[in-house]
Structure formats: C-alpha cells, structure tokens
MINU-189028 format. One record per residue (C-alpha): residue in one letter; chain; x, y, z. Coordinates in steps of 0.25 Angstrom, whole numbers, plus 2048, in hexadecimal, padded with zeros to 3 digits. Layout:
! MINU-189028
<A, A, <X, Y, Z>>
...
END
This chain:
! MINU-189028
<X, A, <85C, 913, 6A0>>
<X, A, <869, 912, 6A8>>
<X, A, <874, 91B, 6AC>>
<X, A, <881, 91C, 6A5>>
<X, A, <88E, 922, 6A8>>
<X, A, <897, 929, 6A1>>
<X, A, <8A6, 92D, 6A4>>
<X, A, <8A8, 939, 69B>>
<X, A, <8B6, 937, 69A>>
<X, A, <8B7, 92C, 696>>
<X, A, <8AB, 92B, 68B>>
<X, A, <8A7, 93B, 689>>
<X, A, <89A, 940, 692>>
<X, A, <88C, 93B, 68A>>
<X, A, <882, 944, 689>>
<X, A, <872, 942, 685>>
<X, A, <870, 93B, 679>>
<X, A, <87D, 933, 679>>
<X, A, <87F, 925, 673>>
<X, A, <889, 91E, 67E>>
<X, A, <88E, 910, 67F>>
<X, A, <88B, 909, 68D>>
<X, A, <893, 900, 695>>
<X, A, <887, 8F8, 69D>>
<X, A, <88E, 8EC, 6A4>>
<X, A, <88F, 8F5, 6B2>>
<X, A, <880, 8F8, 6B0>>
<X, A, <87B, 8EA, 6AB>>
<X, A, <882, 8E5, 6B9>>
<X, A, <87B, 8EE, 6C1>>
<X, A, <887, 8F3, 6C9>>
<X, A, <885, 8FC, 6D4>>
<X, A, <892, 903, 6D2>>
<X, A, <895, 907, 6C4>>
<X, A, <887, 903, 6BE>>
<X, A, <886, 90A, 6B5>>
<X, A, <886, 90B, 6A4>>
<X, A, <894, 910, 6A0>>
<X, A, <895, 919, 693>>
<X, A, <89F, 914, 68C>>
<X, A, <8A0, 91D, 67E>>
<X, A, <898, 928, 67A>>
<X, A, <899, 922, 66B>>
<X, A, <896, 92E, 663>>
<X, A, <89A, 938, 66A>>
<X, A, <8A8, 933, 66F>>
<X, A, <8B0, 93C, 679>>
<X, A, <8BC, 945, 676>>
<X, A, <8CA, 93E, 676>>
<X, A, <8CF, 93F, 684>>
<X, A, <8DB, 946, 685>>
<X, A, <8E7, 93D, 68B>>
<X, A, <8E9, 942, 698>>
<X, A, <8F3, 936, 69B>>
<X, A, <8F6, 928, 698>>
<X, A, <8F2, 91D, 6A4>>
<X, A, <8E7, 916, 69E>>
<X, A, <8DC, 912, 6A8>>
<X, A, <8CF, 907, 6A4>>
<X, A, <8DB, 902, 69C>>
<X, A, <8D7, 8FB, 68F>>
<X, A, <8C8, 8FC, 691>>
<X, A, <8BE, 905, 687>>
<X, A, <8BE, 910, 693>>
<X, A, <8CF, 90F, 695>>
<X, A, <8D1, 91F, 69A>>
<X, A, <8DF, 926, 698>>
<X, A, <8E3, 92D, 6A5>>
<X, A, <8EF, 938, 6AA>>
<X, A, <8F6, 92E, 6B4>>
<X, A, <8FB, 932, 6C2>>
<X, A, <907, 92B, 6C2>>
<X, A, <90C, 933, 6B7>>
<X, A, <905, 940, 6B7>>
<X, A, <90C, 940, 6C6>>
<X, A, <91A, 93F, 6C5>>
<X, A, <91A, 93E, 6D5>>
<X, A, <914, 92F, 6D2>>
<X, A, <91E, 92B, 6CA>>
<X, A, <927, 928, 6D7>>
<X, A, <91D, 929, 6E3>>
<X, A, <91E, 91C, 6EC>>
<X, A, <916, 91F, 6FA>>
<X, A, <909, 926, 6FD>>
<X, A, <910, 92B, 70A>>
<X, A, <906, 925, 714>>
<X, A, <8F9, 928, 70E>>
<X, A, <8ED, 922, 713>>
<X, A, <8E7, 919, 707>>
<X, A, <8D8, 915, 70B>>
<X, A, <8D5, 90A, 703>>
<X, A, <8C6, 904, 702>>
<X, A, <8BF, 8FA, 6F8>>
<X, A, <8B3, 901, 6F3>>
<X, A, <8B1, 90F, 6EC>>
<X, A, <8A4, 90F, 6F8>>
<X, A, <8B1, 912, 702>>
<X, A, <8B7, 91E, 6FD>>
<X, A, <8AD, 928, 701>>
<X, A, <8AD, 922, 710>>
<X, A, <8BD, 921, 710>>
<X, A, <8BD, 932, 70D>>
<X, A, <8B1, 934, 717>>
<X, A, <8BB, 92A, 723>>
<X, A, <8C6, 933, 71E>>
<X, A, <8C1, 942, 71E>>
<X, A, <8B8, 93F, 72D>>
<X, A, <8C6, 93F, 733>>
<X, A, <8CF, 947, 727>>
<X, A, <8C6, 94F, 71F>>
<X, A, <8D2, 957, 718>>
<X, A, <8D9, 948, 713>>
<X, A, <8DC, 94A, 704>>
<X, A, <8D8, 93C, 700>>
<X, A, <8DA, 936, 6F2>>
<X, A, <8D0, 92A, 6EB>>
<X, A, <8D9, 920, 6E4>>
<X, A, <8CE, 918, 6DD>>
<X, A, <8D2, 90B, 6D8>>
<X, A, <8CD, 902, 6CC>>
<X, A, <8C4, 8F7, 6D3>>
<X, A, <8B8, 8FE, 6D0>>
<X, A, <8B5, 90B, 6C6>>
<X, A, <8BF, 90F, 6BC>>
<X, A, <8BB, 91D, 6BC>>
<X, A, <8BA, 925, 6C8>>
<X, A, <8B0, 92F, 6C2>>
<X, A, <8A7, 923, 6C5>>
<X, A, <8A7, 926, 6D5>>
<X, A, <89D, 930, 6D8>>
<X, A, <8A5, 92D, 6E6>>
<X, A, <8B1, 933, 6E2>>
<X, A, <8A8, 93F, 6DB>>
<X, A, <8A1, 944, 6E7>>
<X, A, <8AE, 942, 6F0>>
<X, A, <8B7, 94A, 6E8>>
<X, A, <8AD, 955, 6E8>>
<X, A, <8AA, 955, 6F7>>
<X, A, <8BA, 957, 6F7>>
<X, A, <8BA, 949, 6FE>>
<X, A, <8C4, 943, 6F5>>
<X, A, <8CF, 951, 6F4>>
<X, A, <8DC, 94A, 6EF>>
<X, A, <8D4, 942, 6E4>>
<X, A, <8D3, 936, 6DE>>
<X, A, <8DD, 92D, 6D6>>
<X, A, <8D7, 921, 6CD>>
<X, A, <8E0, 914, 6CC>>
<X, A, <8E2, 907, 6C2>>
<X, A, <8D8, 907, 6B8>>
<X, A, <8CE, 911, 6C0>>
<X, A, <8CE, 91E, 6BA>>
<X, A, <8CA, 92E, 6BD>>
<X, A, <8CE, 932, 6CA>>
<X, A, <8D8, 941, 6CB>>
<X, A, <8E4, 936, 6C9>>
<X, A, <8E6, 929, 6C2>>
<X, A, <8F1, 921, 6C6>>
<X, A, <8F3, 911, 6C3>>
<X, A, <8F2, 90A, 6CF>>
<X, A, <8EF, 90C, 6DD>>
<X, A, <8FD, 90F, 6E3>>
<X, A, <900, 91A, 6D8>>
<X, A, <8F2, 91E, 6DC>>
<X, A, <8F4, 920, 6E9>>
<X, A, <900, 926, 6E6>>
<X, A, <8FA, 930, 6DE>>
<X, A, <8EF, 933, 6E9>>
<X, A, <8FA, 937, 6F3>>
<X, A, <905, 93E, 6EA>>
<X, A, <8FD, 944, 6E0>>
<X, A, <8F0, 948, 6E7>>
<X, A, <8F5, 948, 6F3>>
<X, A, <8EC, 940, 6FA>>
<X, A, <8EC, 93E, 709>>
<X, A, <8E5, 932, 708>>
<X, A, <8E0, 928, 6FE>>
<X, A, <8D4, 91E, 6FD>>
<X, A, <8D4, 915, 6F2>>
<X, A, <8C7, 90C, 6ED>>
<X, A, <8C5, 906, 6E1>>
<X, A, <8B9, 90E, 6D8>>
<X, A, <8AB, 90C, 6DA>>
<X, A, <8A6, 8FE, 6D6>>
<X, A, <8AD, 8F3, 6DC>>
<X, A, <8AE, 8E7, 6D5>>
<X, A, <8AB, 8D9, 6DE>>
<X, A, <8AA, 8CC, 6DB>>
<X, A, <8A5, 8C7, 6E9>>
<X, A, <8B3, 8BE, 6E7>>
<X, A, <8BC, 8BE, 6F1>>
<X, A, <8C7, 8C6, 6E7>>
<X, A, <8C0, 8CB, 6DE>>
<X, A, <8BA, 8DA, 6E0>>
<X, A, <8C3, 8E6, 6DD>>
<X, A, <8C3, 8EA, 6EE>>
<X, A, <8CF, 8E1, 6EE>>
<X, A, <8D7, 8EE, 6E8>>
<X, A, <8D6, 8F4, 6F8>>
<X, A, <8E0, 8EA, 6FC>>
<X, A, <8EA, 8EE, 6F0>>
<X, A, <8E8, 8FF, 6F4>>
<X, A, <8EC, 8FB, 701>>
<X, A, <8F9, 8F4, 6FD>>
<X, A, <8F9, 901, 6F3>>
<X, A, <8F8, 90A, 6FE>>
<X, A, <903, 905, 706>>
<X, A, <90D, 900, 6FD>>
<X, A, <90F, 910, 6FA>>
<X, A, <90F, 913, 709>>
<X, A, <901, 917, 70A>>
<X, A, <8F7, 914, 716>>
<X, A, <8EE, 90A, 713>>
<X, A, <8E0, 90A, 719>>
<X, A, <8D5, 8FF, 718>>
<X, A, <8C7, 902, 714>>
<X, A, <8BE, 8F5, 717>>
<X, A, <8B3, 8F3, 710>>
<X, A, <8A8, 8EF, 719>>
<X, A, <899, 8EF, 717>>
<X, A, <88B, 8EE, 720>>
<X, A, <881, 8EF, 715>>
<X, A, <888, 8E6, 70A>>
<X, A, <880, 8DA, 709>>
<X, A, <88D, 8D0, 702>>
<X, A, <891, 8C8, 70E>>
<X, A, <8A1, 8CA, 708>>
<X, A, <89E, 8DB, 70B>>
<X, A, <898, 8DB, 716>>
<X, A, <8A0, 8E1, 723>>
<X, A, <8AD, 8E0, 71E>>
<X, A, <8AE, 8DC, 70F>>
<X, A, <8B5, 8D0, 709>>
<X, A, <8BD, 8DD, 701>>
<X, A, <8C4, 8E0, 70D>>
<X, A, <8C8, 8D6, 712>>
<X, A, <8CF, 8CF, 704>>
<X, A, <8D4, 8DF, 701>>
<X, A, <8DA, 8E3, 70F>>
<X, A, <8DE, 8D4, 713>>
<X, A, <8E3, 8CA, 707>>
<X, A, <8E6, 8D8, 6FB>>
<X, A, <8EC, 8E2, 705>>
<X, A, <8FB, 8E0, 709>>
<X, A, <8FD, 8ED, 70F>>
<X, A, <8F7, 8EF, 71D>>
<X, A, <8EB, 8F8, 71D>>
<X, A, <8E5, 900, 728>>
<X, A, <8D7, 8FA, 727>>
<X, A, <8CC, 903, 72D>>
<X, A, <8C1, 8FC, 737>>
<X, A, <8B4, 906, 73C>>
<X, A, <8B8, 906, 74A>>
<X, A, <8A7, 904, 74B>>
<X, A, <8A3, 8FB, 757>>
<X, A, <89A, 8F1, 750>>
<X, A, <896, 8E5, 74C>>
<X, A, <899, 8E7, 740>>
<X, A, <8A4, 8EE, 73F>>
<X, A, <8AA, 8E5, 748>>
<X, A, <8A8, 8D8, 740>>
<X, A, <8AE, 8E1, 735>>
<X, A, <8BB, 8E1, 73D>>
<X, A, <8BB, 8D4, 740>>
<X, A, <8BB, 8D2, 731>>
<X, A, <8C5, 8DB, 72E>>
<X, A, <8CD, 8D5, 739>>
<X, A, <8D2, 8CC, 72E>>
<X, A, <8DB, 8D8, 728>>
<X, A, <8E1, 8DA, 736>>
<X, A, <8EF, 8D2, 731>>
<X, A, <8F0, 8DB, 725>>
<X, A, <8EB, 8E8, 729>>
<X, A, <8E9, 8F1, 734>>
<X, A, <8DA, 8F2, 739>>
<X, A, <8D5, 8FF, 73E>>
<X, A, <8CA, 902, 745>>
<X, A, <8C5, 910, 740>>
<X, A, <8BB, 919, 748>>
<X, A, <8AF, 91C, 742>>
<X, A, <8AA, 92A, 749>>
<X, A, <8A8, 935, 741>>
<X, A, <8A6, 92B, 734>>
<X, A, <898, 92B, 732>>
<X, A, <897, 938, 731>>
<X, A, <8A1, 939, 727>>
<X, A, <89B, 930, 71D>>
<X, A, <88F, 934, 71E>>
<X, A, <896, 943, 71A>>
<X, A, <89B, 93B, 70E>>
<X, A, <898, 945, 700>>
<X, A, <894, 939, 6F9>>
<X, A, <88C, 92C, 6FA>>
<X, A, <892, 922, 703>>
<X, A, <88E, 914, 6FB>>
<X, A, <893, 907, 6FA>>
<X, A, <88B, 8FC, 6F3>>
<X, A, <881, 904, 6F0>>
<X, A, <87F, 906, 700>>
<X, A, <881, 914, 707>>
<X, A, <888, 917, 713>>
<X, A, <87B, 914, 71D>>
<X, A, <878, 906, 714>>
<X, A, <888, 902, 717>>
<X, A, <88F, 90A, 722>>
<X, A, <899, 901, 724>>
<X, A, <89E, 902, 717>>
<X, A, <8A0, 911, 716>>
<X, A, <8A5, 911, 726>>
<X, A, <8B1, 908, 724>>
<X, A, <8B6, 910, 718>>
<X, A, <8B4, 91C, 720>>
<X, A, <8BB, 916, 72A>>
<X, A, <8C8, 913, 720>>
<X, A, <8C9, 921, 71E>>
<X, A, <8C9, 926, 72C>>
<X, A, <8D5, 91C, 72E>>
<X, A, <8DD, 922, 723>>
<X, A, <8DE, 931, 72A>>
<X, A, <8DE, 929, 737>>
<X, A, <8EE, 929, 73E>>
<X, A, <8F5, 91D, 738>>
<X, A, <8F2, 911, 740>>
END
C-alpha cells in the first residue's frame, strides 16, 4: 500500500475502483520531496479533451507536455516592457525559503503585494507546493504566483525568468518578488552540479531589468553534510562565481558564534556584492506566526532555525531603505 498522486488536469481525477498507470522511479528512490507514485493515465477512462487555452507548450516533448495561455502574449504590455522599475527581487535556492522570505517581509510591510516567480529546478507543477496552497489562502502571497521554463501552473506562465519577473511587476502588480525554484531540489554533491546554482542567474535577471536584487543565503545548523553546514557550498558558487550583478546579501545581525563564523564565510562575496547585516528583533515571532509548516529537509523551524532566520532576514532587507 502506498500513496499516489494525481494532477486532475493533466490525467482526469481517479476515483475507487480505477485502474491507473504508475510512475514509481520517485518512490523506488525514496525521495523526501516528490516521493511519491505519479498516476500517469487513467486507461479506461481517459479525460475530456482540454480545450486550447493557448499555445506555449511546457514539459515539452514529454508524455505529460501541457499547453498553456502565455503571458507574454495574452499581455500586450510585455511585448515592449524592458525594466521592473526598482522592484526588490528576493532571490533564495530552496522552495524551504519562500515562507520565511514572506514572514521577514510582512514583520516590517504587512500590506507588500508580493509575487512567487517559481523557476524549473525543482517541481514542474506548482500544484505540488502545499506551500504555496496554504500561503495563497492566508492572503500571504496577494499579487500571485507566475510559473517559468519548463515549470508549469502558477496564475501566469511566462518562458523565462525576466519575462517572469516582468510579468510579476506590470501585470500583477507586485511590489515585490521572490523567486525559488519548486520544491525538490536536485544535488549532486558536485561542486556545479545542483539546480541552486539558477539564484546566481535570478540575480543577474533581476538587475538586468533594473530590479533590486536581494541575496537569500542558505545556511544550516542542523544539516548534517559538511558542504551545508553554516553557509552552504550553494551560496557561495551562486552569489560568488554565477551572479554578475551585485546583490544586497542579507546577514542576521545575531551576535554569535555561529552566525559570525557564517560571515566570515560569506566574507568571500564581499568584492562582488554588498553584505548587510540585518536585525533580527521581532523575526522569531514572525515565523513562528507563519500559516503553514516551516521545513527544510525534513527538519522544522526549532530543528534548523538558522535556515528559516536567514531567509527571513532576506525579506526584511527588501522592504528596508535601499542600502
């Protein structure tokens, strides 16, 4: 007996009884994120045709390929945007961030209309993130979400990260936006090879069309990978060798051990970025007021603080003055 997901739209919705065909791999691996048996056809009893709502094609020439209504031309204000108009962009690696970037941003701007830009490095579909689900119902996530590359079902779908954040700001009229990849981060342990390194290209994204780039490390307490923990590997090859843009790059202004062998670390980006130490009063509080689970690795906020306290820290520097 194991669990199975379904994404209605794409197969049709099973109901008792049904015969269905499995995709196991993510199951057989055991994956924490995405472990699950994926229906991939409901065989005798196969959904209605879909009617063509537009003709960007996303999971391109796979079985699952989905046809989808593209912002950049369902918008006509796209066609010729160029700039973002000083937006704050946080960017972060993992999916864990996004609910501690919104809890940094709404301790200090509760009212901010903030937009998720989720990219492709991780889940296609955003009807995966239970996240995203449970922030969009506690209002957390107003402006809404836009899905980019090959990732699929946010309110818009636009083809790359720059139309995405352009579509964040002109057409939902976001005052701010955080991009992540989905959930389910793919690493290697390789000094290049896990999908993280996609932050250093946002941030580039971000400011090529005059947006305001802002840095979320990833750091850990409780990861037990050398690479991870205090500030991770993915940072430091992201922010330092893939970004060529400067970032603002949040630091938890905390007073500790750790934190300050953290900044020695990130010491490192100094010459590309600017390094800001962040105060960290009133954050606690905040997440733990988050509507949904904080997790990261399977571990919650108490089992790896640090995590969820530097994303956190991110947001509070996006609605901060401008350095």
């Amino acid at each position: 007996m194991f669990r199975a997901l379904a994404y209605p739209d794409l197969v049709g919705t099973p109901e008792p009884g049904d015969e269905v065909l499995l995709s196991v791999g993510a199951l057989e691996l055991g994956l924490g994120t995405g472990g699950y048996a994926l229906v991939v056809a409901i065989p005798e009893r196969l959904p209605e045709d879909a009617p063509l709502a537009g003709h960007m094609v996303k999971a391109r020439y796979t079985p699952m390929q989905t046809l989808v209504d593209g912002a950049e031309e369902r918008h006509p204000q796209l066609a010729t945007a160029t700039s973002v108009d000083g937006m704050p962009v946080v960017v972060a690696d993992l999916h864990s961030a996004l609910p501690a970037v919104l809890a940094g941003i709404r301790a200090d701007q509760p009212s901010a209309r903030i937009a998720y830009v989720m990219t492709d490095g991780g889940a296609l579909p955003l009807w995966f993130s239970r996240t995203v689900d449970g922030l969009r119902s506690a209002g957390w996530l107003a402006a809404g979400t836009v899905t980019v590359g090959q990732a699929f079902g946010g309110d818009l779908e636009c083809v790359t990260v720059h139309s995405g954040l352009l579509a964040a700001r002109h057409v939902l009229d976001a005052d701010i936006a955080v991009v992540t990849q989905g959930p389910g981060n793919l690493g290697t342990g390789s000094v290049w090879g896990f999908s993280g390194v996609a932050c250093g290209e946002a941030v580039n994204a971000a400011a090529v069309l005059n947006g305001r780039p802002v840095a979320a490390l990833r750091v850990s307490s409780g990861d037990p990978r050398e690479r991870h923990r205090g500030l991770s590997h993915h940072s430091l090859t992201a922010y330092g060798q893939v970004a060529l843009a400067r970032a603002e790059v949040a630091l938890p202004e905390a007073g500790d051990a750790f934190w300050d062998g953290v900044a020695a670390r990130a010491a490192e980006l100094a010459d590309r970025h600017t390094l800001v130490r962040v105060p960290v009063d009133g954050l606690d509080a905040a997440l733990r007021a988050c509507p949904v689970p904080l997790s990261t690795m399977g571990r919650g906020l108490d089992a790896d603080y640090a995590a969820f306290l530097a994303s956190a820290c991110a947001g509070r520097l996006a609605v901060a003055d401008r350095v």
